[in-house]
FIMIMAR-938066 format. One record per atom (N, C-alpha, C): x, y, z; residue number from 1; atom name. Coordinates in Angstrom, 2 decimals. Layout:
# FIMIMAR-938066
      c1      c2      c3 resi name
       X       Y       Z  NUM   CA
...
# end
This chain:
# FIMIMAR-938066
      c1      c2      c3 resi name
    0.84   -1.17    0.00    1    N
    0.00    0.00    0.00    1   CA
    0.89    1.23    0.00    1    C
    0.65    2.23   -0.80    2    N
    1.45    3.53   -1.29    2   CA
    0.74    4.49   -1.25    2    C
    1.00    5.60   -0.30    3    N
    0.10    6.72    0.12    3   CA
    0.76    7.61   -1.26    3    C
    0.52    8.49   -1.66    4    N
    1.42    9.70   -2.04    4   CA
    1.27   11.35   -1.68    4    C
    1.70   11.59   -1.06    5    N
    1.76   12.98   -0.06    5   CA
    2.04   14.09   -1.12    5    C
    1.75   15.42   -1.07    6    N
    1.39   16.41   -1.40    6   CA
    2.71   16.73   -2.44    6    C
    4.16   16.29   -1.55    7    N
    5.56   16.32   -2.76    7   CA
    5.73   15.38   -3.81    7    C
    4.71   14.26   -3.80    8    N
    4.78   13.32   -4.44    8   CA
    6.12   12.43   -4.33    8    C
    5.91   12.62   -2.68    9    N
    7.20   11.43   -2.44    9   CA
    5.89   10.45   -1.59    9    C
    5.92    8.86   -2.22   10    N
    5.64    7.76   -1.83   10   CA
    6.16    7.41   -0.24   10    C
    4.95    7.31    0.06   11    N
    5.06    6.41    1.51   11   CA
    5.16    4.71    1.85   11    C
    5.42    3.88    1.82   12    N
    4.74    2.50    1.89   12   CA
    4.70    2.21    3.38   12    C
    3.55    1.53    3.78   13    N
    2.97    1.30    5.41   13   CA
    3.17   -0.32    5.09   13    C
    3.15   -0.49    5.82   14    N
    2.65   -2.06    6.54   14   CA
    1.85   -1.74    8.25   14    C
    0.99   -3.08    8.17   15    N
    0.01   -3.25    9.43   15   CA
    0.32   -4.33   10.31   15    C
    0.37   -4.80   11.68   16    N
   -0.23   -5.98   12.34   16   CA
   -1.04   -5.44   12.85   16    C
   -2.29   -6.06   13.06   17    N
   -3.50   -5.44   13.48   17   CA
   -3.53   -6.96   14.39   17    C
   -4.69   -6.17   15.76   18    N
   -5.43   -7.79   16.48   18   CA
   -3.68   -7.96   17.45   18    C
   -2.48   -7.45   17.95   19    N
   -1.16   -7.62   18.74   19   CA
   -1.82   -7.91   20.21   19    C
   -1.49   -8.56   20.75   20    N
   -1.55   -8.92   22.55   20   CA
   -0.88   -8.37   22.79   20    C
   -0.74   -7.04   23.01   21    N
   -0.13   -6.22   23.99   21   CA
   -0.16   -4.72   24.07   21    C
   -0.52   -3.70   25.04   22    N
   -1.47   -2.88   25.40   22   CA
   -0.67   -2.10   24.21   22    C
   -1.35   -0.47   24.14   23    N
   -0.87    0.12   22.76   23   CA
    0.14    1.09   23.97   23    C
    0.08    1.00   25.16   24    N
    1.31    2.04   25.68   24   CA
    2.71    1.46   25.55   24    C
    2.59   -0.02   25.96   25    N
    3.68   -1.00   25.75   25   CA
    4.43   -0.69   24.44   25    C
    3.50   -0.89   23.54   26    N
    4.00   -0.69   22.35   26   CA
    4.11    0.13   21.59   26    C
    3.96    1.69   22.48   27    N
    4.49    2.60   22.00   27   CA
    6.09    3.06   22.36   27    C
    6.23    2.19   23.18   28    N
    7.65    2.44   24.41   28   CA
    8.59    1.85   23.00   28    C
    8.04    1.12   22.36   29    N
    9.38    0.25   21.14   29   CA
    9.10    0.89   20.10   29    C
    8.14    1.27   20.01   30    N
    7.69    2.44   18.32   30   CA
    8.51    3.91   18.72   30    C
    8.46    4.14   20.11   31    N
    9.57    5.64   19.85   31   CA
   10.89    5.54   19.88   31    C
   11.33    3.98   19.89   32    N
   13.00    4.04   19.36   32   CA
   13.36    4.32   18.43   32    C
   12.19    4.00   17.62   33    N
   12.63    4.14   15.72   33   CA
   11.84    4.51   15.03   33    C
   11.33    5.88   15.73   34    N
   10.52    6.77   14.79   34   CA
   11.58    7.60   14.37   34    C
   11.51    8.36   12.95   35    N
   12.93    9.20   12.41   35   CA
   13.76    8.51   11.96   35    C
   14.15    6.84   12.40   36    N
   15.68    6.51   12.04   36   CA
   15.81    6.22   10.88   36    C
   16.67    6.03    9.94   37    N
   16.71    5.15    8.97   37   CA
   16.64    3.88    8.73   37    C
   16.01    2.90    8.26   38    N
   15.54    1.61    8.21   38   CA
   16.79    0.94    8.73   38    C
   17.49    0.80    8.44   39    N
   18.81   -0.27    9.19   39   CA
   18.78   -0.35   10.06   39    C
   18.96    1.69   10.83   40    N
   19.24    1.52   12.02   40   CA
   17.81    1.11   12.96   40    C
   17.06    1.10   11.94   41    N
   15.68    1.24   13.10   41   CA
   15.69   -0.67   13.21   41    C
   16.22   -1.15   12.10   42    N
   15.89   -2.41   12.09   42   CA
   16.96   -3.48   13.58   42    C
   18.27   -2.73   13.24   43    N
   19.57   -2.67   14.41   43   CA
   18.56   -2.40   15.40   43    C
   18.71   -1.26   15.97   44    N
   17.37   -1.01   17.01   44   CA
   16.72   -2.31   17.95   44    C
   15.57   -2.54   16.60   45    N
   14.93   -3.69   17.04   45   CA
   15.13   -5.11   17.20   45    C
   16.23   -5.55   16.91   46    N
   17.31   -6.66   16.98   46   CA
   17.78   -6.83   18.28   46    C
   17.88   -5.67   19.36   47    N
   18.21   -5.66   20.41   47   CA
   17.49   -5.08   21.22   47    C
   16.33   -4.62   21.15   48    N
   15.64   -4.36   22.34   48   CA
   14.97   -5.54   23.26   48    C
   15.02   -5.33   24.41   49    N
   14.29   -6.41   25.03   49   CA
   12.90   -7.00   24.93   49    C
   12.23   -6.01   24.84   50    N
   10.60   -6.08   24.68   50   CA
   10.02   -6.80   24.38   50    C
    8.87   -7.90   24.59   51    N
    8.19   -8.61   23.78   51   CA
    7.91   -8.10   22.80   51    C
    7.21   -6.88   22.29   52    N
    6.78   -6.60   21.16   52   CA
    7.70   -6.36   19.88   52    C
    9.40   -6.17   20.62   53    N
   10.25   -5.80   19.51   53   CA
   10.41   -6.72   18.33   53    C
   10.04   -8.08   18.46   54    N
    9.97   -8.90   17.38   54   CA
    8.42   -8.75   16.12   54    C
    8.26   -8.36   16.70   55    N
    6.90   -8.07   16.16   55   CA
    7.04   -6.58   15.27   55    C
    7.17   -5.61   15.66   56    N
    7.57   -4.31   15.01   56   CA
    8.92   -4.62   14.11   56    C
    9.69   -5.23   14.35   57    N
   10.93   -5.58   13.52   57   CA
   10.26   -6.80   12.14   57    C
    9.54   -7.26   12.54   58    N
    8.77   -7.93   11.09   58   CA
    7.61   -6.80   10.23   58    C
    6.98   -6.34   10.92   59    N
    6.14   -4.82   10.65   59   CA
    7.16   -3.90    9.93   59    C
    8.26   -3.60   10.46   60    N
    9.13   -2.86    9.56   60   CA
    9.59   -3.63    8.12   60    C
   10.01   -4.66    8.28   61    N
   10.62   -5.65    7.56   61   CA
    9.28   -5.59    5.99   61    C
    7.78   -5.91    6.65   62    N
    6.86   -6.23    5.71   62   CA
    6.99   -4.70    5.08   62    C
    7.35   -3.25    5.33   63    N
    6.96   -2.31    5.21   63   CA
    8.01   -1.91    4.28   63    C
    9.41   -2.39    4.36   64    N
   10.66   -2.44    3.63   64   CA
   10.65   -3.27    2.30   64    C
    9.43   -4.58    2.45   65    N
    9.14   -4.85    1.11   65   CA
    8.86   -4.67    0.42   65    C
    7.39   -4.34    1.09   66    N
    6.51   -3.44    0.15   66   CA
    6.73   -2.03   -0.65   66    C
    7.91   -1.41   -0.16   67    N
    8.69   -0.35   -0.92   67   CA
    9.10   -0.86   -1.92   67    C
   10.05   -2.03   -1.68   68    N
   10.29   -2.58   -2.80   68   CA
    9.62   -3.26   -4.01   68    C
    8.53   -3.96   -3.93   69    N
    8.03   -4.67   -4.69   69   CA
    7.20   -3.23   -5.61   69    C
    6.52   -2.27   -4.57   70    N
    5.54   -1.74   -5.25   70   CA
    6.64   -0.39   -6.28   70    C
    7.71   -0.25   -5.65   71    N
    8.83    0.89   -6.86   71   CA
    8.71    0.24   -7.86   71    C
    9.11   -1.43   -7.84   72    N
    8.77   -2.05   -9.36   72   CA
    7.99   -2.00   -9.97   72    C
    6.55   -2.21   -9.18   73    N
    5.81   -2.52   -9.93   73   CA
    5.64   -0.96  -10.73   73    C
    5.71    0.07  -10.14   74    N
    5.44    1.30  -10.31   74   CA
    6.61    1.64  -11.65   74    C
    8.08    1.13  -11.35   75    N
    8.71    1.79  -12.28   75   CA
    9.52    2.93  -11.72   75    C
    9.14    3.34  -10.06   76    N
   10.09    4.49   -9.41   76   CA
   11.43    3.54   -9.31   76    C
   12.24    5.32   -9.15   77    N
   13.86    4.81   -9.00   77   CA
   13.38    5.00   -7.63   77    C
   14.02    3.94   -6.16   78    N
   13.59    4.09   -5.25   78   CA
   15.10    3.52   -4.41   78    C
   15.88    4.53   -3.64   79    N
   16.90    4.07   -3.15   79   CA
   16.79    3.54   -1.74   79    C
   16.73    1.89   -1.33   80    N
   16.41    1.28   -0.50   80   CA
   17.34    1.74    1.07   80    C
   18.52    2.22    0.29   81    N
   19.38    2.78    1.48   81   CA
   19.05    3.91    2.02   81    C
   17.88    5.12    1.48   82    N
   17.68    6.22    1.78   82   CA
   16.38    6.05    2.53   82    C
   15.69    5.38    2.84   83    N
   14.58    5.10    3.54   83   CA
   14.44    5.20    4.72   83    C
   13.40    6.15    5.40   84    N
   13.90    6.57    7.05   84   CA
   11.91    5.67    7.39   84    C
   12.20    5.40    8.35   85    N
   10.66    5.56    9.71   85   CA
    9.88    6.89   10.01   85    C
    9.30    6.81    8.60   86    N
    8.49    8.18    9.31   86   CA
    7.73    8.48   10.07   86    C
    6.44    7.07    9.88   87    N
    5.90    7.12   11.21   87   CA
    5.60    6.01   12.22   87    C
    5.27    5.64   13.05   88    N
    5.19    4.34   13.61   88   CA
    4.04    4.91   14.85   88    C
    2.90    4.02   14.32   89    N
    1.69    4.36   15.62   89   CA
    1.26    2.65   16.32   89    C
    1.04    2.78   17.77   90    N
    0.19    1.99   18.15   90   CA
   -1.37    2.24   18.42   90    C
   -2.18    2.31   17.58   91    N
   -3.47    2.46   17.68   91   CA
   -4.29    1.55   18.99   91    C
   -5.20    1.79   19.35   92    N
   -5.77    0.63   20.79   92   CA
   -7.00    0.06   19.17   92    C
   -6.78   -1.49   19.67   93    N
   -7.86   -2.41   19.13   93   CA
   -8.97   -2.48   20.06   93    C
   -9.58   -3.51   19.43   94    N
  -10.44   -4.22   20.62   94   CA
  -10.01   -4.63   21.68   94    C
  -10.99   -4.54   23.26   95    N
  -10.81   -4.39   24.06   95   CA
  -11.42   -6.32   24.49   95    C
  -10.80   -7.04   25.27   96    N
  -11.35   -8.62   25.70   96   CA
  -11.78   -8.00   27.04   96    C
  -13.00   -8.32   27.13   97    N
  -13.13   -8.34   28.63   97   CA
  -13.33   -9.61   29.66   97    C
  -12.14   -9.51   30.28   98    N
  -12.12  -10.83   31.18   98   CA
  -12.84  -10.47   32.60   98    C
  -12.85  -11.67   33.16   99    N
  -12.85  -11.46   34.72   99   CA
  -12.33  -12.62   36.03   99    C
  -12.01  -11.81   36.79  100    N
  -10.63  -12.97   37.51  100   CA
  -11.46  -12.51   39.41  100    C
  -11.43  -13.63   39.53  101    N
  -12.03  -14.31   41.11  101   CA
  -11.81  -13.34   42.02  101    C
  -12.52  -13.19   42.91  102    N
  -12.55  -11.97   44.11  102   CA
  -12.74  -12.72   45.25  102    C
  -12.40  -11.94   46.30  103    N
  -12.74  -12.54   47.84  103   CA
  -14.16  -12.43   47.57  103    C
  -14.56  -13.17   48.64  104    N
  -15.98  -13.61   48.80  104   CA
  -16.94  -14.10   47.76  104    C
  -16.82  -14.88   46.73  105    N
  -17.52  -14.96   45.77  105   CA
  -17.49  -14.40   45.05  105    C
  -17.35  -13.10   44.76  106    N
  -16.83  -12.07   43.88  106   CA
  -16.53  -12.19   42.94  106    C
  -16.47  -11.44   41.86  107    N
  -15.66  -11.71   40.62  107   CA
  -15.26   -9.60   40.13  107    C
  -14.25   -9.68   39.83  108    N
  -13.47   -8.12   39.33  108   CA
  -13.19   -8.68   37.24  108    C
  -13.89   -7.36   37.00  109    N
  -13.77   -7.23   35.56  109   CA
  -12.41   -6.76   35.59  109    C
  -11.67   -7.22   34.18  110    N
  -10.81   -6.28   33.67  110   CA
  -10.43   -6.84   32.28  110    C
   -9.66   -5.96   31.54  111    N
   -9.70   -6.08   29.96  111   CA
   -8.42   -6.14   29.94  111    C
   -8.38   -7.12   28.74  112    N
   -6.58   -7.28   28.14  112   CA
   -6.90   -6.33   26.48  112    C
   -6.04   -5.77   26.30  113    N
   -6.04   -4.84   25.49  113   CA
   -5.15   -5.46   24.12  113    C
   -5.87   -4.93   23.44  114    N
   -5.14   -5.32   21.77  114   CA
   -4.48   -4.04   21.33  114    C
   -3.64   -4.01   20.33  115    N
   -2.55   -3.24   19.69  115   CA
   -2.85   -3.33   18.00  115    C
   -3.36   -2.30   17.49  116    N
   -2.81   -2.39   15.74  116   CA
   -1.53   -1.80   15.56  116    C
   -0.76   -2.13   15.13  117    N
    0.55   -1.72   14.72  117   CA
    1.24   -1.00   13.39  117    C
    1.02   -0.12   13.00  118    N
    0.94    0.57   11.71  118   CA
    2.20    1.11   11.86  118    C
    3.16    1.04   10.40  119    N
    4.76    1.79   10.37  119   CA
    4.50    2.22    8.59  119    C
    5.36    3.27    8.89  120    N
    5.24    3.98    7.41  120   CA
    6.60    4.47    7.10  120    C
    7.53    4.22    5.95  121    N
    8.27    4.56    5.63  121   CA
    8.00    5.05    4.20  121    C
    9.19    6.57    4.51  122    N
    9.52    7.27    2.95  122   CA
   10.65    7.50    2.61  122    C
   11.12    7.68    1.41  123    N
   12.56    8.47    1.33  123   CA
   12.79    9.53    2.04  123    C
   13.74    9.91    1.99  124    N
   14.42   11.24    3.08  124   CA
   14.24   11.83    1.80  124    C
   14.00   13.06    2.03  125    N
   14.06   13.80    1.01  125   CA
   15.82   14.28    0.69  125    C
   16.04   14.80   -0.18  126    N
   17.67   15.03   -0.53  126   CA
   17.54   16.66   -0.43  126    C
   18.15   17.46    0.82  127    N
   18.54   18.54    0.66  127   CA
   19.21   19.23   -0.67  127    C
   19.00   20.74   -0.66  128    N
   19.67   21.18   -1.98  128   CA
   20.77   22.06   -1.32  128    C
   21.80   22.27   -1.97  129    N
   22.94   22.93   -1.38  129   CA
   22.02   24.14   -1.27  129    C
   22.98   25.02   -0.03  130    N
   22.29   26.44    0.02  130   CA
   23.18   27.58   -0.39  130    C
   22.45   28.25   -0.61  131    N
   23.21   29.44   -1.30  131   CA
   24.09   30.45   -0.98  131    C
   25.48   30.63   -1.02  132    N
   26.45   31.38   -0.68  132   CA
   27.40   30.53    0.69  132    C
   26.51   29.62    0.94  133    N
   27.31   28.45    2.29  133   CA
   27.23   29.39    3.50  133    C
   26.51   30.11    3.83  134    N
   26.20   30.87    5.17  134   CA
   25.05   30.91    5.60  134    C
   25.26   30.70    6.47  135    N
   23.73   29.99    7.58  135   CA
   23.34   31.02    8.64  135    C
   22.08   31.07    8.62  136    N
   21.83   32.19    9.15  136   CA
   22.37   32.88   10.54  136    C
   22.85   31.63   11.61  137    N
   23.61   32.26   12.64  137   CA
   25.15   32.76   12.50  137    C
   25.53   32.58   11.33  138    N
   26.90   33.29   11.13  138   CA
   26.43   34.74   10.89  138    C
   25.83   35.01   10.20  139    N
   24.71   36.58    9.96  139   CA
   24.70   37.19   11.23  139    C
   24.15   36.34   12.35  140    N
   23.43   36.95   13.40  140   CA
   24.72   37.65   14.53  140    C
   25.53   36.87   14.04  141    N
   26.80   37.40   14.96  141   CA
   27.44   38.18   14.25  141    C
   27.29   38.22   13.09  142    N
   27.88   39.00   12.44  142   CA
   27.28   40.34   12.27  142    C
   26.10   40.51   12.53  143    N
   25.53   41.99   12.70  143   CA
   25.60   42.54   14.14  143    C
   25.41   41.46   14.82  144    N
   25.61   41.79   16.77  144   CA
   27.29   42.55   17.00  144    C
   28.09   42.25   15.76  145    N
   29.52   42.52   16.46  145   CA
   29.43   44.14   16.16  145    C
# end
């Protein structure tokens, strides 16, 4: 699936939808490798502890394909090395509602929570050189002196 955003630079997402595990959990492993570049986000997730990190590291992985397969099919020049994590959300699914034994006969509700897992990668865009090679805080000191 290929969004195309307003510059007409291509997005490709991948989903796990329906995850056992709450969407805060799994936002704690989605903000390691929001921004990074696919390697490193993939490095990243190779070593985090988390249950869920295996799971987002295949989510990335399906999301790294699908760049690929769909540039072909499309015909874009698409440089697999320039590809960053643009976005990575844990959405809340459906909610299970269980219930677990209480003193006195009792019984206490509570819900185990589901996770959709949505990651979106794009190219980085390629800066353009800037003009004259002076950046605006060399200016700023330079009028202060």
């Amino acid at each position: 699936m290929a969004v195309e955003t307003k510059q007409s630079q291509p997005e490709y997402r991948a989903e796990a939808r329906f995850q056992r595990v709450s969407p805060q959990k799994a936002r704690l492993v989605l903000n390691l490798v929001k921004g990074l570049s696919v390697a490193d986000a993939l490095n990243t997730l190779a070593f985090t502890k988390k249950r869920i990190a295996p799971v987002v590291h295949k989510v990335l992985t399906s999301a790294l394909d699908n760049a690929k397969y769909l540039s072909d099919e499309r015909g874009l020049d698409l440089d697999v090395d320039n590809l960053f994590v643009k976005t990575a959300l844990a959405n809340e699914g459906p909610r299970m509602k269980r219930i677990r034994p209480a003193p006195m006969g009792r019984a206490f509700r509570y819900q185990r929570r589901l996770t959709h897992i949505i990651v979106t990668v794009a190219e980085r865009p390629v800066d353009e050189p800037k003009a004259a090679g002076k950046s605006k805080a060399a200016k700023k000191v330079k009028t202060a002196a």
